[in-house]
DODREN-592455 format. One record per residue: residue in three letters; x, z, y of N, C-alpha, C in turn; residue number from 1. Coordinates in nm, 3 decimals, decimal comma. Layout:
% residues N
(ALA; (X; Z; Y); (X; Z; Y); (X; Z; Y); NUM)
...
This chain:
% residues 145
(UNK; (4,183; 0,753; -0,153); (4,057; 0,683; -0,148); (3,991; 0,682; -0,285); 1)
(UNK; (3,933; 0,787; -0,318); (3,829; 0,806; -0,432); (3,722; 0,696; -0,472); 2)
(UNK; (3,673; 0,612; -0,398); (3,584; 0,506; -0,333); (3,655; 0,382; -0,442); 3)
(UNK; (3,734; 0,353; -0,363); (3,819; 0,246; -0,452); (3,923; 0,257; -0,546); 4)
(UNK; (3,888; 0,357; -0,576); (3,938; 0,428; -0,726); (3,847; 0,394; -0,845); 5)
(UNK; (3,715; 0,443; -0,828); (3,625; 0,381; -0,925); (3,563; 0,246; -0,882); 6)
(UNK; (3,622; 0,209; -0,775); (3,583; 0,083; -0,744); (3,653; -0,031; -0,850); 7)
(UNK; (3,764; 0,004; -0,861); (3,878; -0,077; -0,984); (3,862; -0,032; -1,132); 8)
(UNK; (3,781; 0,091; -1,123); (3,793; 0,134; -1,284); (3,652; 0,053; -1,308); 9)
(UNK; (3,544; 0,062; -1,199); (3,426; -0,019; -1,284); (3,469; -0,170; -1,290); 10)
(UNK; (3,556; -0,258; -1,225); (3,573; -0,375; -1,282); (3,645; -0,410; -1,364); 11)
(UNK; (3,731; -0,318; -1,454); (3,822; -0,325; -1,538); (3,728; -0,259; -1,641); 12)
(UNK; (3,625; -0,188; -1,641); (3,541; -0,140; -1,750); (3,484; -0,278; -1,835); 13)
(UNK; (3,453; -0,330; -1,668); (3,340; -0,433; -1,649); (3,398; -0,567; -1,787); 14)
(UNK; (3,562; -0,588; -1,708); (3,663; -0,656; -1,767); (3,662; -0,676; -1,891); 15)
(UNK; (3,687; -0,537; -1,938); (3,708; -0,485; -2,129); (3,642; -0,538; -2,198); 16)
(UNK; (3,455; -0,452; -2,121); (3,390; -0,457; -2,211); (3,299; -0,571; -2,257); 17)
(UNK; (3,368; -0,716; -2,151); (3,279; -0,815; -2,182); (3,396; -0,900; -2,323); 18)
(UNK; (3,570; -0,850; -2,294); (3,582; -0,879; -2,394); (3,587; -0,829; -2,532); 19)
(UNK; (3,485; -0,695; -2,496); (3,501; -0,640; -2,640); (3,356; -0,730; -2,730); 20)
(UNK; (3,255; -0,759; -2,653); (3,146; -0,733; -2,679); (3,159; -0,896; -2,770); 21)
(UNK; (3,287; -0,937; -2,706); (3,279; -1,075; -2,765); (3,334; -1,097; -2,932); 22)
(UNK; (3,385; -0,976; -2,924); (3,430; -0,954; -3,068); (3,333; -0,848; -3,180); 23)
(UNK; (3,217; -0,813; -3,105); (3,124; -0,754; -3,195); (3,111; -0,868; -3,313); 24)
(UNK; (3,078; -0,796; -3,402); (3,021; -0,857; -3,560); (2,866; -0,802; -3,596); 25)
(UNK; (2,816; -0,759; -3,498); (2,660; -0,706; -3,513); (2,595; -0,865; -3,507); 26)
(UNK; (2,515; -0,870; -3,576); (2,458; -1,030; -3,579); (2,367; -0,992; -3,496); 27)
(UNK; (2,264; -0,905; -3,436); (2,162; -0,886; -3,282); (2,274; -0,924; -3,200); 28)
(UNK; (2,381; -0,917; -3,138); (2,450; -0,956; -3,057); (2,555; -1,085; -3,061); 29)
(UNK; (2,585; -1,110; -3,135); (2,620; -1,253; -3,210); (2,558; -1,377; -3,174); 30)
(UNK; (2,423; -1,342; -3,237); (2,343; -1,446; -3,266); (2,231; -1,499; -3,138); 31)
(UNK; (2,252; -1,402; -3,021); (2,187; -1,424; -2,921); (2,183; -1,479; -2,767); 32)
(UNK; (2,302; -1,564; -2,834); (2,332; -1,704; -2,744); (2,465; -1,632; -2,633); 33)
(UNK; (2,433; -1,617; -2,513); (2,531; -1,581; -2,415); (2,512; -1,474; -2,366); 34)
(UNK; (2,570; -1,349; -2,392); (2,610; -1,198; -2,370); (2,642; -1,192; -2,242); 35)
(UNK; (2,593; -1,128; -2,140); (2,705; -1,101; -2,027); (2,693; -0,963; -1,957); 36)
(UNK; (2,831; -0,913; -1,908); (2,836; -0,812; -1,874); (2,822; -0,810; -1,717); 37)
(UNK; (2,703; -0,813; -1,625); (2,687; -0,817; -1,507); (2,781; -0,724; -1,425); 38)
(UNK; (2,744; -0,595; -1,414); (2,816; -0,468; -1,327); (2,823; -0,372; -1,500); 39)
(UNK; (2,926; -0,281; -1,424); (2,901; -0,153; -1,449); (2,950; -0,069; -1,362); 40)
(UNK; (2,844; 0,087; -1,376); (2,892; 0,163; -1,261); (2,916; 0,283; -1,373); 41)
(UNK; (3,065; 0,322; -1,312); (3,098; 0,433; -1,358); (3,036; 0,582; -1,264); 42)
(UNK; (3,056; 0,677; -1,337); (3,018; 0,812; -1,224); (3,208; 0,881; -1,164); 43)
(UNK; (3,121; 0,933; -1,092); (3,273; 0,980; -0,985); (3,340; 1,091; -1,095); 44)
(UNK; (3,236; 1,105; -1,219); (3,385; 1,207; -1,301); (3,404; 1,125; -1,412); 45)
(UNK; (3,390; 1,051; -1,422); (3,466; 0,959; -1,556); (3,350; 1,001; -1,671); 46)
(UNK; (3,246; 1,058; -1,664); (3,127; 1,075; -1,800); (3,054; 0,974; -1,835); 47)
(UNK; (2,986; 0,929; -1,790); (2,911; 0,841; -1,810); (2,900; 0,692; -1,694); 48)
(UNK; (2,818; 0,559; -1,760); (2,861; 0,464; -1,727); (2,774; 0,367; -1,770); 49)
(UNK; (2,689; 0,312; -1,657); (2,588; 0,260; -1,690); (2,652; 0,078; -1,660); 50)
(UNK; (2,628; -0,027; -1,830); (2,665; -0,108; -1,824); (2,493; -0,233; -1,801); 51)
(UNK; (2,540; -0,296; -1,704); (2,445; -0,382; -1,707); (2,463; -0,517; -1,781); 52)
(UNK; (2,307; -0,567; -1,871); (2,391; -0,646; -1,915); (2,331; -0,806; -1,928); 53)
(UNK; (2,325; -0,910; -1,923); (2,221; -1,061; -1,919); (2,253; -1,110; -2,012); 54)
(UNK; (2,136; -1,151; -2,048); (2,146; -1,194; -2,214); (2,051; -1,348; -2,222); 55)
(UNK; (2,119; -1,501; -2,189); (2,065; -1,593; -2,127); (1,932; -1,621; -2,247); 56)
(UNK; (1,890; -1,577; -2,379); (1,728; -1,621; -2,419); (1,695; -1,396; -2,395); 57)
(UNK; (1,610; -1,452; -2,301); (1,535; -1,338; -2,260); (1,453; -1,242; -2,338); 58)
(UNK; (1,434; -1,360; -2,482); (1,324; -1,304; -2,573); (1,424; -1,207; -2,695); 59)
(UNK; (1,545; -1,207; -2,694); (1,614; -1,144; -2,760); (1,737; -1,047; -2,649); 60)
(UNK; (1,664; -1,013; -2,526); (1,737; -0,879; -2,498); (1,744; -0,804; -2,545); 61)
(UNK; (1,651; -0,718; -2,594); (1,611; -0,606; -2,646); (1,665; -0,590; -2,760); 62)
(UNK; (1,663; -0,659; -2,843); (1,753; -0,684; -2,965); (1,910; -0,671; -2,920); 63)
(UNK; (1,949; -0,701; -2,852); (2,078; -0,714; -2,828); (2,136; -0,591; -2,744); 64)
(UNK; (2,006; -0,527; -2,646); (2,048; -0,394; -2,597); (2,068; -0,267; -2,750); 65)
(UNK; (1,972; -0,293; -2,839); (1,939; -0,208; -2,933); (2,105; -0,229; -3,019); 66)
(UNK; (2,158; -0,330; -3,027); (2,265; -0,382; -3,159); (2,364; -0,313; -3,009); 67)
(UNK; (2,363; -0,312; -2,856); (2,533; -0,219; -2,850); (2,462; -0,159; -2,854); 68)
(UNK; (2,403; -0,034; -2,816); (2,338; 0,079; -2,834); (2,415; 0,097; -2,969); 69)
(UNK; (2,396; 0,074; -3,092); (2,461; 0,126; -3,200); (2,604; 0,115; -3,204); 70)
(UNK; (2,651; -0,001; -3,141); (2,786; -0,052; -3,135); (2,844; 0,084; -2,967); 71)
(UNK; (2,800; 0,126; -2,968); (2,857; 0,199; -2,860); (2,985; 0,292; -2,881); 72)
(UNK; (2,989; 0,343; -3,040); (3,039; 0,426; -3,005); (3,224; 0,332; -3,075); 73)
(UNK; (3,200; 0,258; -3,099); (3,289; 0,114; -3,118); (3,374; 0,095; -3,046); 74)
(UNK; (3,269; 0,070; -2,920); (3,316; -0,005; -2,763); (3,337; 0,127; -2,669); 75)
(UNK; (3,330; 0,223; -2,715); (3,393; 0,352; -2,621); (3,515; 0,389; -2,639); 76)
(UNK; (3,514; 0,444; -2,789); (3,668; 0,421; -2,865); (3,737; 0,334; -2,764); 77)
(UNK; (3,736; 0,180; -2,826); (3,799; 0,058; -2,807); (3,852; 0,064; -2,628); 78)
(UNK; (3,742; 0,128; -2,564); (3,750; 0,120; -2,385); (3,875; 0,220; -2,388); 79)
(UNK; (3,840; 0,342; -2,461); (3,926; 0,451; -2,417); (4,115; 0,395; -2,422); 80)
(UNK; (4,103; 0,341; -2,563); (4,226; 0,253; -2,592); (4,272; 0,181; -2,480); 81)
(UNK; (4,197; 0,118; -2,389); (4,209; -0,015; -2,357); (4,278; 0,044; -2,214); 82)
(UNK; (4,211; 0,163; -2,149); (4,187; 0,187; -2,042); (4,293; 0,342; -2,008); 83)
(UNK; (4,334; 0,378; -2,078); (4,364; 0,524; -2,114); (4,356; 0,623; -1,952); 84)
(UNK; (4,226; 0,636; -1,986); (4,222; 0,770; -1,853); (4,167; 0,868; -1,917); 85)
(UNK; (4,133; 0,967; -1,842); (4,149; 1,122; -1,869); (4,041; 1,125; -1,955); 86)
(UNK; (3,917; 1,072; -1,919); (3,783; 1,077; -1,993); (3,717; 0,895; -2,039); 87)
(UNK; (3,697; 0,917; -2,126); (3,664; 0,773; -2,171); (3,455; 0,767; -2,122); 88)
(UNK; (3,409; 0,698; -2,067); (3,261; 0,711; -2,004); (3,198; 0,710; -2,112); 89)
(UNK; (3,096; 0,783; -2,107); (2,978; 0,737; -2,245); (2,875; 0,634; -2,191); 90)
(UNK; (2,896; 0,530; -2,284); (2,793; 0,411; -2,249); (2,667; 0,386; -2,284); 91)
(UNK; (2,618; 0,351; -2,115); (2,458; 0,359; -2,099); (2,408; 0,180; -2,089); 92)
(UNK; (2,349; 0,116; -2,174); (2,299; -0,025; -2,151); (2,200; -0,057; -2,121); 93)
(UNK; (2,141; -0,133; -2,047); (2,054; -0,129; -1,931); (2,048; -0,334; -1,951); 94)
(UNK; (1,927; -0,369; -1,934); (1,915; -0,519; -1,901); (1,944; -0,552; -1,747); 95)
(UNK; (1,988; -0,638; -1,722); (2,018; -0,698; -1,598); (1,899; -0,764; -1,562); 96)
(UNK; (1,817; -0,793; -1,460); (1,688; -0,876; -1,422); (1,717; -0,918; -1,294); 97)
(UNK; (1,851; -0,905; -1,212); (1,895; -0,916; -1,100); (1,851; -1,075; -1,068); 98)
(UNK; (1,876; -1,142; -1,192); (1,850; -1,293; -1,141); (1,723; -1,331; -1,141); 99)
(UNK; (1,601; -1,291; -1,233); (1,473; -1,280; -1,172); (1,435; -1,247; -1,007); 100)
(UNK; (1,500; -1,121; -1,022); (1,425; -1,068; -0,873); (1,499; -1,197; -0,763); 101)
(UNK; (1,623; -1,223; -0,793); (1,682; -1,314; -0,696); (1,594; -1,442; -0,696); 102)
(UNK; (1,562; -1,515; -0,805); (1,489; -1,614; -0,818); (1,349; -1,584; -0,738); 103)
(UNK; (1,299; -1,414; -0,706); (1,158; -1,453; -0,677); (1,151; -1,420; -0,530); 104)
(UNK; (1,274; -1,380; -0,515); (1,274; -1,343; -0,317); (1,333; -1,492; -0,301); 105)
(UNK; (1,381; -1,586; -0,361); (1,467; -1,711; -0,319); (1,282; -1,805; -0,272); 106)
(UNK; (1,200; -1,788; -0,409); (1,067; -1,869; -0,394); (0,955; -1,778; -0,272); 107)
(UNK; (0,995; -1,709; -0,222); (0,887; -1,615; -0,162); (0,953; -1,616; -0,009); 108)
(UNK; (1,087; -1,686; 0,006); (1,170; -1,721; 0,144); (1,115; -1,858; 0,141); 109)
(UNK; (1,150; -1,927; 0,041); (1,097; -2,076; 0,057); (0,946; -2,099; 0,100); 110)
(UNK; (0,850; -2,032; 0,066); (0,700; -2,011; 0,094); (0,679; -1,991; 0,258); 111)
(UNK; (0,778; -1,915; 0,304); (0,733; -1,862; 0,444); (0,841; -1,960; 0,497); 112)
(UNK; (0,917; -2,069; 0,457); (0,973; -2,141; 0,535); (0,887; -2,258; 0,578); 113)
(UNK; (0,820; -2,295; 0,440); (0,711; -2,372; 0,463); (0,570; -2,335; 0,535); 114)
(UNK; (0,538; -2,242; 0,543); (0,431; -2,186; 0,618); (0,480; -2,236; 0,768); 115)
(UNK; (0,622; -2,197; 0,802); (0,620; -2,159; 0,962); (0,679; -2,311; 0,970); 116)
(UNK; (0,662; -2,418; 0,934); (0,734; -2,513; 0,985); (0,637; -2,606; 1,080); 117)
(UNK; (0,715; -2,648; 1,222); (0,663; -2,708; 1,330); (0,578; -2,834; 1,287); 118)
(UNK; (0,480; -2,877; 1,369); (0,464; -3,002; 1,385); (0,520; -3,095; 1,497); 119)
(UNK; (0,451; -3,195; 1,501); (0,492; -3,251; 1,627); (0,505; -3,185; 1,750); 120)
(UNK; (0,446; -3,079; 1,810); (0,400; -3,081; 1,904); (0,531; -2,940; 1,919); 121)
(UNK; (0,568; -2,932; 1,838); (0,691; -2,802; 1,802); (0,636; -2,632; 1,761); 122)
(UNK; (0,534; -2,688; 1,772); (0,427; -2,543; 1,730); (0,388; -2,510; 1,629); 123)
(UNK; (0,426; -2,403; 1,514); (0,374; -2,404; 1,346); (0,259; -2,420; 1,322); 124)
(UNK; (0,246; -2,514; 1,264); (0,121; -2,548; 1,217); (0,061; -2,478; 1,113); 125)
(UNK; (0,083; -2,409; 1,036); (0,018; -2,306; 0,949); (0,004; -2,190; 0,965); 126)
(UNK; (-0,003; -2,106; 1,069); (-0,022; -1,960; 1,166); (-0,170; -1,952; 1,167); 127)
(UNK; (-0,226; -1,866; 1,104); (-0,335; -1,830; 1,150); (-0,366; -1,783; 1,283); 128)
(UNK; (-0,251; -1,703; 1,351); (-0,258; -1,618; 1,444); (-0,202; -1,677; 1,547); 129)
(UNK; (-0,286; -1,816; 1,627); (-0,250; -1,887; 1,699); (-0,323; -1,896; 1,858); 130)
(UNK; (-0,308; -1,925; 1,929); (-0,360; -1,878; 2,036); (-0,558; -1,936; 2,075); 131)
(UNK; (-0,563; -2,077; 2,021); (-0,696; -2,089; 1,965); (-0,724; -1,987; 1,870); 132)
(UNK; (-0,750; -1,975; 1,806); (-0,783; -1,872; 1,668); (-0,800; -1,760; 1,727); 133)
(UNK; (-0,683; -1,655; 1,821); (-0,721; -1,561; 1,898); (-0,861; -1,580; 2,013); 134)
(UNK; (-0,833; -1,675; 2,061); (-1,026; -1,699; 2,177); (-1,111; -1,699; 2,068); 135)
(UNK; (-1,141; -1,775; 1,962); (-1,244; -1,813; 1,878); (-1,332; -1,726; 1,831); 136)
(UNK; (-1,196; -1,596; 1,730); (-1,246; -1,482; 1,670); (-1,317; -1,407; 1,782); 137)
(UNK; (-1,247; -1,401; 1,897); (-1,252; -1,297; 2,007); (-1,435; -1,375; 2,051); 138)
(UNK; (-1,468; -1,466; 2,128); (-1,582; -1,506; 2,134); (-1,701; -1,483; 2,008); 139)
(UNK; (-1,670; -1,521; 1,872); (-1,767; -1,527; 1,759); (-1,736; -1,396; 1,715); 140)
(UNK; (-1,648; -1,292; 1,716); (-1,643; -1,189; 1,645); (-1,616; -1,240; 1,471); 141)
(UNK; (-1,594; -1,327; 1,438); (-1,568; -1,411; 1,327); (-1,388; -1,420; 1,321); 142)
(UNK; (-1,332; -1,443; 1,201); (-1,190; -1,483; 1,171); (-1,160; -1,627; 1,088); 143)
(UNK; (-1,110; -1,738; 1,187); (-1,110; -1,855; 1,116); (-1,004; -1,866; 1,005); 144)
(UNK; (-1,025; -1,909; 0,900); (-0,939; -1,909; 0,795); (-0,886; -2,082; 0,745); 145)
């Protein structure tokens, strides 16, 4: 099972490299509150290896992608050590925004929960496309809003 072969090598990458990153001495990565190593995905030949990464003040990602970026070839070494397989991955760092997008499908579910919610009568009360509204437009050639 090839599948769950790199299925265990990317969480043991994942593993390493959050405790390597904790021992950087680059002050961009140091100094920029809480580091985290979300995923990483390795490729099916052991080359390359894209690490994702959240960095909790937002305004110093970039700084902190740029400080491993230099520290890479540090934390490849250090992986190869750590990990000893045939090919050590070359590391690709990438910002994590997973929790944005989660945060904005979480507010954009909540919106249409509130839209469709019943009234008394058990019928959503915020539907444009309600069975009055259908005669109305249909008679005036008009769309009530």
């Amino acid at each position: 099972m090839p599948g769950n072969r790199i299925g265990r090598i990317n969480e043991e990458v994942q593993r390493e490299l959050s405790a390597l990153i904790r021992r950087l001495k680059d002050p961009r990565v140091n100094q920029a509150g809480m580091v985290s190593v979300t995923r990483a995905e390795v490729t099916n030949d052991l080359r390359y290896c894209k690490v994702y990464i959240s960095v909790l003040d937002k305004s110093r990602e970039a700084d902190v992608l740029k400080g491993l970026k230099s520290a890479s070839g540090f934390l490849r070494r250090e992986l190869g050590r750590a990990l000893r397989l045939r090919y050590t991955p070359e590391l690709q760092f990438e910002g994590d925004n997973s929790m944005l997008r989660g945060a904005r499908v979480l507010d954009i579910l909540r919106n249409v929960e509130y839209a469709e919610e019943p009234d008394d009568t058990g019928n959503p009360e915020n539907l444009n496309d309600t069975e009055e509204n259908r005669d109305e437009t249909a008679e005036t050639g008009q769309e009530i809003c």
